[in-house]
C-alpha positions in Angstrom: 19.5 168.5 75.4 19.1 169.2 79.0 16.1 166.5 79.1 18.3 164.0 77.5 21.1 164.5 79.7 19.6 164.4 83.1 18.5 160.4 82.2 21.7 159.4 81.6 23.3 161.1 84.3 20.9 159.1 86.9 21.6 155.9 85.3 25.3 156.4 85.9 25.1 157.4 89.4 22.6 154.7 89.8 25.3 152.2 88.5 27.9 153.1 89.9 26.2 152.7 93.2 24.9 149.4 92.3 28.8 148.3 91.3 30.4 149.8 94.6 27.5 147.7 96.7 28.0 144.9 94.9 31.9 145.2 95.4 31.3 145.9 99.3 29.2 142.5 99.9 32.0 140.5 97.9 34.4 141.7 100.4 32.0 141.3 103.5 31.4 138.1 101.8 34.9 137.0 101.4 36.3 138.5 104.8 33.8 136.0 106.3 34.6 133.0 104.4 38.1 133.6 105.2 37.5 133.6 109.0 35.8 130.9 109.0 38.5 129.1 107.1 40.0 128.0 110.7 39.9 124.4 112.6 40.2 124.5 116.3 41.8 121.5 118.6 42.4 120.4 121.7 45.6 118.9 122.5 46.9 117.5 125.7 50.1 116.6 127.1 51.0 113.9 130.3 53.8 112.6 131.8 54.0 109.7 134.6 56.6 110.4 137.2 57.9 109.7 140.3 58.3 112.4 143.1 61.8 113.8 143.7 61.5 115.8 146.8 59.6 114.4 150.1 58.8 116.4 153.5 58.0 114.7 156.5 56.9 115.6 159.9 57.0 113.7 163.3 55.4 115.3 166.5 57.3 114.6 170.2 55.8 115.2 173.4 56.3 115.4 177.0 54.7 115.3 180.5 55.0 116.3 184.2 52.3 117.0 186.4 54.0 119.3 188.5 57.6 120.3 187.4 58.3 122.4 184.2 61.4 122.4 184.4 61.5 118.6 184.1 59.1 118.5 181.4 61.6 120.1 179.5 64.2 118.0 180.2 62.3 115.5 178.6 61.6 116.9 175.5 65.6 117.5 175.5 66.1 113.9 175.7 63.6 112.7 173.0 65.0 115.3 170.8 68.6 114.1 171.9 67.3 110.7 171.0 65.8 111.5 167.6 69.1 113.2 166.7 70.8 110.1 167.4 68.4 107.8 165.3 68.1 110.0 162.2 72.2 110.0 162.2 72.3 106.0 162.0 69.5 106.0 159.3 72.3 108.2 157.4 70.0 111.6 157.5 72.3 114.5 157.3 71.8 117.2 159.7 71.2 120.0 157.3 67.8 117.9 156.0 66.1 118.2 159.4 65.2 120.4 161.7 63.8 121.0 164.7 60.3 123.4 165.6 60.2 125.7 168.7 58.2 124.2 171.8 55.2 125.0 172.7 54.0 124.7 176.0 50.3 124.2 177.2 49.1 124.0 181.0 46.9 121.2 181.1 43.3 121.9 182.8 40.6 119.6 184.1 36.7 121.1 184.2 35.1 120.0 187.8 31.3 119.3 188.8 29.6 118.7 191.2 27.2 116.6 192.1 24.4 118.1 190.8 26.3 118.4 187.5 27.1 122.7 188.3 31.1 124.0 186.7 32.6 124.3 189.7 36.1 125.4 188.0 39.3 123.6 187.2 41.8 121.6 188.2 45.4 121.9 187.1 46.8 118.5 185.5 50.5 119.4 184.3 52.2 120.8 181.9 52.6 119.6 178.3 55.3 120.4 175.9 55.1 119.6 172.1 57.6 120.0 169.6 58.0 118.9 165.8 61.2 117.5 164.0 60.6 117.9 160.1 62.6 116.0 157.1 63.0 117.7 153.9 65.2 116.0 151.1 65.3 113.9 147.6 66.3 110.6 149.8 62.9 109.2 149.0 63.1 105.5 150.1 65.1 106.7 153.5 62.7 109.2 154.8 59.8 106.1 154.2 61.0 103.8 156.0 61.7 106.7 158.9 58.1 107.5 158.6 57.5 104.0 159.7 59.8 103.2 162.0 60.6 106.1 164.1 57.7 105.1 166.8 60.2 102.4 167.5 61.6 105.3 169.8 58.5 104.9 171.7 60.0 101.6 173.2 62.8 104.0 174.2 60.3 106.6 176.4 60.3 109.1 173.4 57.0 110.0 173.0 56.5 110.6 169.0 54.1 110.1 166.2 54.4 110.2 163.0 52.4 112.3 159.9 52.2 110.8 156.5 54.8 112.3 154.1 54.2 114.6 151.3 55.5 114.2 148.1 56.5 116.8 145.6 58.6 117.6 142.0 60.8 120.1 142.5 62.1 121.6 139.0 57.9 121.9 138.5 58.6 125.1 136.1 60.5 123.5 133.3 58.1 120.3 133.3 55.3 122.5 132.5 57.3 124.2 130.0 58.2 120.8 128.3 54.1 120.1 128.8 52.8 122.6 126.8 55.4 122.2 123.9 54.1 118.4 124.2 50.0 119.7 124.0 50.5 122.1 121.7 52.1 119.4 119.3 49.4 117.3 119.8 47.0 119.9 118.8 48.6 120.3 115.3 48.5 116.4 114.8 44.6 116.0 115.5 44.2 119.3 113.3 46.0 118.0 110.8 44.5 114.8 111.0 40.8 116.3 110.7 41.1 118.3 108.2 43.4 115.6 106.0 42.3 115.3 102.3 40.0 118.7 102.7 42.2 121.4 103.2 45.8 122.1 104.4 46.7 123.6 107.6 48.2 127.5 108.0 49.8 129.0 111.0 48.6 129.1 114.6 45.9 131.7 115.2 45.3 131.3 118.5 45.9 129.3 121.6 44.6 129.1 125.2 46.4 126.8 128.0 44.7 125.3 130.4 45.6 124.5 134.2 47.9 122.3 135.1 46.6 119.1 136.9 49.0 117.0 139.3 47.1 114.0 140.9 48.1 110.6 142.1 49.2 108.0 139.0 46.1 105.7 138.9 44.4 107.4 142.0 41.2 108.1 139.9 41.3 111.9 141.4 38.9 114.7 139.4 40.6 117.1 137.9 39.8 120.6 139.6 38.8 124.1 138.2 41.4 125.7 139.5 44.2 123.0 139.2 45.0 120.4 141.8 48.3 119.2 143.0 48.5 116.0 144.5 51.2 115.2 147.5 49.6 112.0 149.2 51.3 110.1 145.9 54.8 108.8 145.1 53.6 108.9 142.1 52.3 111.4 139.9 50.2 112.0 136.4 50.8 116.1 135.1 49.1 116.8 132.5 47.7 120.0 130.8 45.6 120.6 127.8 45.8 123.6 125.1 42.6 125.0 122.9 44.2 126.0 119.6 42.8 127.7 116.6 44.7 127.3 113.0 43.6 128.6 109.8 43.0 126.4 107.1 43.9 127.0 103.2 
């Protein structure tokens, strides 16, 4: 009996190892199938806008060759002066202000002759100071940009910087962005996997950086994100790299 029994009790443990193997790969099997069962997108999302908010700079300057004290005189009369004009071109005084001065004594290098640094030569004193614009009056603050070296005719000594254009409620734009990417995502994954296979929830998603360059400027998107403010007008736009799974 013992001979008998021995056999048989092989056979089982040698089927039963054969059924739990078999039932292991079915479930390797099937836990890959199912993760591959997925479709991943990439949506995008863009909006065409006009700045709201503009900065703009102009740089006054004045010069005496001997006196200090009446070089800053001056620079309190082109400031009285640029007060005066921003006022008639309706710029409230709470939009503007003006920088500290800085003063620089002007120098000269001397040679000789022979071409030898002998030392220097004292020219004057020079005073600079800056008067910057901040506000949503976008259309004013151009045309100030342009004109205000009108002054010049005047005796104001000033120059003016290009203005810098920005969006201020940035935050809830890119907000409203990625809702708009993120839909788009679901549209081309729906669309690609139309008459194969229905689409299940969202299994993963990765945003990408937010790029702000000048509406038809033909600027490259950067790495890291760019942000245009040369432009009145702007393109934002952002992408998102979703994953779905499929059933």
């Amino acid at each position: 009996m013992k001979l008998i029994r021995e056999p048989n009790m092989w056979a089982l443990i040698l089927g039963l190892s054969v059924i739990v193997c078999t039932v292991l790969m079915c479930r390797a099997f099937s836990a890959r199938y199912e993760t591959a069962r997925t479709v991943t997108v990439t949506g995008s999302g863009s909006r065409q806008m006009r700045s709201d908010w503009i900065v703009w700079t102009g740089e006054m300057t004045s010069f005496n060759a001997t006196d200090k004290v009446k070089c800053t005189g001056q620079m309190a009369k082109n400031r009285e002066a640029v007060a005066r004009y921003l006022k008639e071109q309706g710029i409230e005084t709470s939009s503007y202000e003006f920088s500290s001065i800085d003063v620089e004594e002007k120098e000269e290098r001397q040679y000789n002759s022979e071409g030898d640094y002998i030392g220097t030569k004292f020219l004057g004193y020079e005073m600079t100071q800056y008067v910057t614009i901040q506000t949503n009056e976008i259309d004013r603050v151009k045309f100030i940009s342009r004109d205000i070296t009108s002054l010049l005719s005047d005796g104001v000594d000033i120059s003016s910087r290009t203005p810098s254009f920005y969006l201020k409620n940035l935050g809830d734009l890119k907000l409203s962005l990625i809702d708009d990417a993120t839909e788009n995502a679901k549209t081309r994954a729906k669309k690609l996997i139309k008459g194969f296979a229905k689409l299940s929830d969202i299994a993963k998603i990765d945003i990408g950086v937010f790029q702000i360059t000048g509406l038809y400027s033909g600027e490259d998107y950067s790495y890291g994100g760019s942000y245009n403010t040369t432009s009145e007008w702007k393109e934002v736009s952002v992408t998102v790299h979703a994953t779905y799974g499929i059933k």
